[in-house]
KOLSEZA-97028 format. One record per residue (C-alpha): residue number from 1; residue in one letter; y, z, x. Coordinates in steps of 0.25 Angstrom, whole numbers. Layout:
<bators>
+-----+---------+-------+-------+-------+
: num : residuo :     y :     z :     x :
+-----+---------+-------+-------+-------+
: NUM :       a :     Y :     Z :     X :
...
+-----+---------+-------+-------+-------+
</bators>
This chain:
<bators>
+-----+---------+-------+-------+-------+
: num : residuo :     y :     z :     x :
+-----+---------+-------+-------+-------+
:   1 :       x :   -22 :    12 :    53 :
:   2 :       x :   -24 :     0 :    62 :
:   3 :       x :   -30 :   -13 :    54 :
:   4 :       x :   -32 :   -26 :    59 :
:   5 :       x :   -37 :   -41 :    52 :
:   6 :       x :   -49 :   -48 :    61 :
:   7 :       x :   -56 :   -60 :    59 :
:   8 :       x :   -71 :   -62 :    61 :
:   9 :       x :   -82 :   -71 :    55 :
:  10 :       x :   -72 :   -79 :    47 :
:  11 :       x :   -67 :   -65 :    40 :
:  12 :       x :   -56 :   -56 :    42 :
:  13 :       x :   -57 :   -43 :    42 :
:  14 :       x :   -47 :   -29 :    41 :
:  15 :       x :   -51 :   -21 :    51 :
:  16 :       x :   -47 :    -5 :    55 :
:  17 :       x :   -52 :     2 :    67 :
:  18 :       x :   -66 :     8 :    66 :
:  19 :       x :   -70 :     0 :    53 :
:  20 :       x :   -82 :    -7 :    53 :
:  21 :       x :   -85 :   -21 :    46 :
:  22 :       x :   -94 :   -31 :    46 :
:  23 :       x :   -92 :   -45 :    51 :
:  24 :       x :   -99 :   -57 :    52 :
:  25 :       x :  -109 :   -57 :    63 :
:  26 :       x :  -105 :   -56 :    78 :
:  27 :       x :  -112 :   -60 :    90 :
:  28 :       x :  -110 :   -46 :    97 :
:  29 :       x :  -122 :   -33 :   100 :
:  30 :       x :  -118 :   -19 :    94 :
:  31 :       x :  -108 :   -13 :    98 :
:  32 :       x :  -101 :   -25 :   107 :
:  33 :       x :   -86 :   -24 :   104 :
:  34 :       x :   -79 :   -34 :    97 :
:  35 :       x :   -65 :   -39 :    96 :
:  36 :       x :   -59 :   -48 :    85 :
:  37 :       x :   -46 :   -53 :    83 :
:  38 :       x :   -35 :   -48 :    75 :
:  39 :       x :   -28 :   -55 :    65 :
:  40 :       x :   -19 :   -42 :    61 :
:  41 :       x :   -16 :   -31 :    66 :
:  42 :       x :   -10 :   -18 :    56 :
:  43 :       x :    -7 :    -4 :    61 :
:  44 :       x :     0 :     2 :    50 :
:  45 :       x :    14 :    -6 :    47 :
:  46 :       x :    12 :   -15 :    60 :
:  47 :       x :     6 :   -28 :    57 :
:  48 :       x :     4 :   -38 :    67 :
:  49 :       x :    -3 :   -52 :    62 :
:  50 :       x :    -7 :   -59 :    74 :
:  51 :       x :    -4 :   -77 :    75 :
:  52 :       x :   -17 :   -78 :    77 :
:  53 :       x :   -20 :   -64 :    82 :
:  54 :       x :   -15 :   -50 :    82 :
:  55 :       x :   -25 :   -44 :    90 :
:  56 :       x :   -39 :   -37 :    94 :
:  57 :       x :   -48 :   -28 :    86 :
:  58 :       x :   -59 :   -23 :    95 :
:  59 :       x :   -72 :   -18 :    87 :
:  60 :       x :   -86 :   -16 :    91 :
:  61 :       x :   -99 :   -21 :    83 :
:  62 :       x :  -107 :   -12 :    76 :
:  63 :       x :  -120 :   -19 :    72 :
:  64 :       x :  -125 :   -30 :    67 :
:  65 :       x :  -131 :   -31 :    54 :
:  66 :       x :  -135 :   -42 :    41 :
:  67 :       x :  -128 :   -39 :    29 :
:  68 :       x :  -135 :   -36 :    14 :
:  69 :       x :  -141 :   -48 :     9 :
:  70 :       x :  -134 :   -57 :    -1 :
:  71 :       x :  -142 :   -66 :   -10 :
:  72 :       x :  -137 :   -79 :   -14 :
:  73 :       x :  -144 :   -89 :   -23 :
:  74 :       x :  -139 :  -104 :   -25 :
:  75 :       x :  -143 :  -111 :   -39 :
:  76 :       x :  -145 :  -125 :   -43 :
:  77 :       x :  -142 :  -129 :   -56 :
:  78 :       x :  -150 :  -139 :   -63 :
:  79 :       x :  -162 :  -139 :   -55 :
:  80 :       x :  -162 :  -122 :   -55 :
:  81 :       x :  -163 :  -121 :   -40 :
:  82 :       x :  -160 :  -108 :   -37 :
:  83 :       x :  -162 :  -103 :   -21 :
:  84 :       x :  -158 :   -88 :   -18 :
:  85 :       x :  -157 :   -82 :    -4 :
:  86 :       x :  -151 :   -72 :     6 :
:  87 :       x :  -141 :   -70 :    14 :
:  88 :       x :  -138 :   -58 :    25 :
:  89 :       x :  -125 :   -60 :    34 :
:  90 :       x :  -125 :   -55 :    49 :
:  91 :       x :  -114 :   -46 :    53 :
:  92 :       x :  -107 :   -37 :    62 :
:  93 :       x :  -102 :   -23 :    60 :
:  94 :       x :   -91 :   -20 :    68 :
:  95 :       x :   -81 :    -9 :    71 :
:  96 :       x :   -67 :   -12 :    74 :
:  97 :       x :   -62 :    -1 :    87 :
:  98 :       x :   -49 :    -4 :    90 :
:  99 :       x :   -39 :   -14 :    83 :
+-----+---------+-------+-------+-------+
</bators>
Protein backbone atom coordinates (compact mmCIF):
# COMPACT_ATOMS: atom_id res chain seq x y z
CA UNK A 1 0.00 0.00 0.00
CA UNK A 2 1.27 3.20 -1.30
CA UNK A 3 1.11 6.36 1.44
CA UNK A 4 2.48 9.55 1.13
CA UNK A 5 2.62 12.90 3.86
CA UNK A 6 1.27 16.26 2.05
CA UNK A 7 1.10 19.55 3.26
CA UNK A 8 -1.85 22.02 2.66
CA UNK A 9 -3.41 24.99 4.75
CA UNK A 10 -0.78 24.96 7.20
CA UNK A 11 -1.49 21.08 7.98
CA UNK A 12 -0.07 17.86 7.03
CA UNK A 13 -1.78 15.08 6.05
CA UNK A 14 -1.29 11.14 5.42
CA UNK A 15 -2.64 10.25 2.50
CA UNK A 16 -3.47 6.75 0.37
CA UNK A 17 -4.82 6.49 -3.00
CA UNK A 18 -8.67 7.04 -3.50
CA UNK A 19 -9.11 8.30 0.21
CA UNK A 20 -10.96 11.37 0.62
CA UNK A 21 -10.21 14.25 3.30
CA UNK A 22 -11.19 17.52 3.75
CA UNK A 23 -8.84 20.55 3.61
CA UNK A 24 -8.80 24.08 4.03
CA UNK A 25 -10.58 25.82 1.30
CA UNK A 26 -8.94 26.00 -2.23
CA UNK A 27 -9.60 28.26 -4.85
CA UNK A 28 -10.45 25.58 -7.60
CA UNK A 29 -14.20 24.45 -9.46
CA UNK A 30 -15.36 20.73 -8.79
CA UNK A 31 -13.58 18.42 -10.15
CA UNK A 32 -10.41 20.61 -11.22
CA UNK A 33 -7.41 18.22 -10.51
CA UNK A 34 -4.92 19.16 -8.05
CA UNK A 35 -1.40 18.39 -7.26
CA UNK A 36 0.30 18.79 -3.85
CA UNK A 37 3.73 18.21 -2.81
CA UNK A 38 5.07 15.33 -1.05
CA UNK A 39 6.93 15.34 1.92
CA UNK A 40 7.07 11.41 2.03
CA UNK A 41 6.71 8.89 0.13
CA UNK A 42 6.01 4.92 1.62
CA UNK A 43 5.41 1.83 -0.67
CA UNK A 44 5.61 -0.96 1.85
CA UNK A 45 9.41 -0.99 3.32
CA UNK A 46 10.64 1.78 0.75
CA UNK A 47 10.75 5.08 2.32
CA UNK A 48 11.92 7.95 0.65
CA UNK A 49 11.77 11.45 2.71
CA UNK A 50 12.24 14.07 0.27
CA UNK A 51 15.11 17.71 1.27
CA UNK A 52 12.44 19.59 0.65
CA UNK A 53 10.43 17.17 -1.64
CA UNK A 54 9.87 13.73 -2.35
CA UNK A 55 7.44 14.03 -4.90
CA UNK A 56 3.79 14.67 -6.58
CA UNK A 57 0.46 13.35 -5.41
CA UNK A 58 -2.18 14.12 -8.03
CA UNK A 59 -5.86 14.47 -6.71
CA UNK A 60 -9.08 15.89 -7.86
CA UNK A 61 -11.53 18.06 -5.85
CA UNK A 62 -14.65 16.78 -4.94
CA UNK A 63 -16.82 19.62 -3.57
CA UNK A 64 -16.93 22.39 -1.69
CA UNK A 65 -18.58 22.69 1.38
CA UNK A 66 -18.83 24.58 5.31
CA UNK A 67 -18.27 22.60 8.02
CA UNK A 68 -20.75 22.05 11.15
CA UNK A 69 -21.00 24.98 13.31
CA UNK A 70 -18.98 25.47 16.44
CA UNK A 71 -19.96 27.90 19.00
CA UNK A 72 -17.62 29.81 20.92
CA UNK A 73 -18.44 32.10 23.71
CA UNK A 74 -15.62 34.60 25.38
CA UNK A 75 -16.28 35.75 29.22
CA UNK A 76 -15.28 38.74 31.09
CA UNK A 77 -14.77 38.39 34.53
CA UNK A 78 -15.62 41.18 36.83
CA UNK A 79 -17.78 43.12 34.74
CA UNK A 80 -19.94 39.49 33.36
CA UNK A 81 -19.60 40.38 29.76
CA UNK A 82 -20.39 37.32 28.21
CA UNK A 83 -20.42 37.45 24.11
CA UNK A 84 -21.36 33.90 22.18
CA UNK A 85 -21.09 33.40 18.50
CA UNK A 86 -20.52 30.97 15.52
CA UNK A 87 -18.18 29.81 13.51
CA UNK A 88 -18.31 27.63 10.12
CA UNK A 89 -15.01 26.78 8.19
CA UNK A 90 -14.79 26.57 4.43
CA UNK A 91 -13.32 23.57 2.82
CA UNK A 92 -12.40 21.22 0.16
CA UNK A 93 -13.04 17.71 -0.15
CA UNK A 94 -10.52 16.10 -2.24
CA UNK A 95 -9.62 12.57 -3.56
CA UNK A 96 -6.19 11.77 -3.82
CA UNK A 97 -5.70 9.55 -7.73
CA UNK A 98 -2.34 8.78 -8.07
CA UNK A 99 0.56 9.25 -5.54
Amino acid sequence: MKLAVIKTGGKQYVVAEKARLRIEKLDVADGAAVEFDALLVADGDKVEIGTPLAGKVQGKAVRQGRAAKVIGVKFKRKTREKKKFGHRQNYTEVEITKI
